[in-house]
N, C-alpha and C positions, 0 to 999 in steps of 0.2 A: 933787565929793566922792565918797569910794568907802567903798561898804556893803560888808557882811559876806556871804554866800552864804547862801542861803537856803534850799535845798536839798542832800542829796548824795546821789547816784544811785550805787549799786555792781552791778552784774553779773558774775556766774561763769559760765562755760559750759566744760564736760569732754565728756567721751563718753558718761559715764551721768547727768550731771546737769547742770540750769541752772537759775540760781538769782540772783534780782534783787531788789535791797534798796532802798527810799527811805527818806530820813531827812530829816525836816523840822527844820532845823536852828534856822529861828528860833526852834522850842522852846524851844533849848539856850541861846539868845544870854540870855536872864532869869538865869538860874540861871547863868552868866557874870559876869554884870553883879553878882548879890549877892555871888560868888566874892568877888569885884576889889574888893567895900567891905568885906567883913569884913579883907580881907587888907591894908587902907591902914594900920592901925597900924602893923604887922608892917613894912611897907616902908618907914614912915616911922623908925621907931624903925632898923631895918637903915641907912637914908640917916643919920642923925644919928650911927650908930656908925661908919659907914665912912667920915663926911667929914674927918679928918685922911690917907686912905689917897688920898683923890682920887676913891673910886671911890662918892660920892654922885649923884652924875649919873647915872652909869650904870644904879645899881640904880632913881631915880624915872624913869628912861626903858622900864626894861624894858616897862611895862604898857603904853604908847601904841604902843611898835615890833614887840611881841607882835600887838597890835587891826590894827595897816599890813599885819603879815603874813597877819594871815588876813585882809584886806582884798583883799590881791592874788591870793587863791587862787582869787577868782570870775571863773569864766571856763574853768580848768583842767579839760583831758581828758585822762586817761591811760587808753591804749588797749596793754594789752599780751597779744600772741599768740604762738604757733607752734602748732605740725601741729595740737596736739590740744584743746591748752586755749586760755580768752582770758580775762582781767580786764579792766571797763572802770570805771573812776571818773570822776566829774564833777561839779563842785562850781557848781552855778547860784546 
């Protein structure tokens, strides 16, 4: 089964400055989660209006294929440089 990231690390580095950010993500994952129940009306009543168009499915999938996505983002290192500057992100 695959979790959510738990972490995410950002680092700046220039010439006059460097500068590193942690962000504890599982904070955010609660205040996610109440997002996604208040918003179940909303999506259900959207699925009920949009099942003669076909695209019921679609919209009660969003939320599960939204969670897969940020599911697979743990792991992820983006390390981008040249001469002077560098961004590094990573999501543990």
């Amino acid at each position: 089964m695959m979790r959510p990231p738990l972490f995410l690390r950002l680092r700046f580095c220039g010439r006059r400055y460097r500068f590193g950010l942690w962000l504890p993500l599982f904070l955010i994952w609660p205040l996610f989660l109440v997002g996604a129940l208040l918003l179940l009306p909303l999506v259900l009543l959207a699925a009920l209006i949009l099942l003669p168009f076909g695209w019921s499915l679609t919209v009660l999938m969003f939320g599960p294929l939204l969670l897969q996505l940020l599911c697979a983002l743990r792991g992820l290192q983006v390390d981008v440089s040249d001469g002077k500057e560098q961004v590094y992100i990573s999501f543990r």
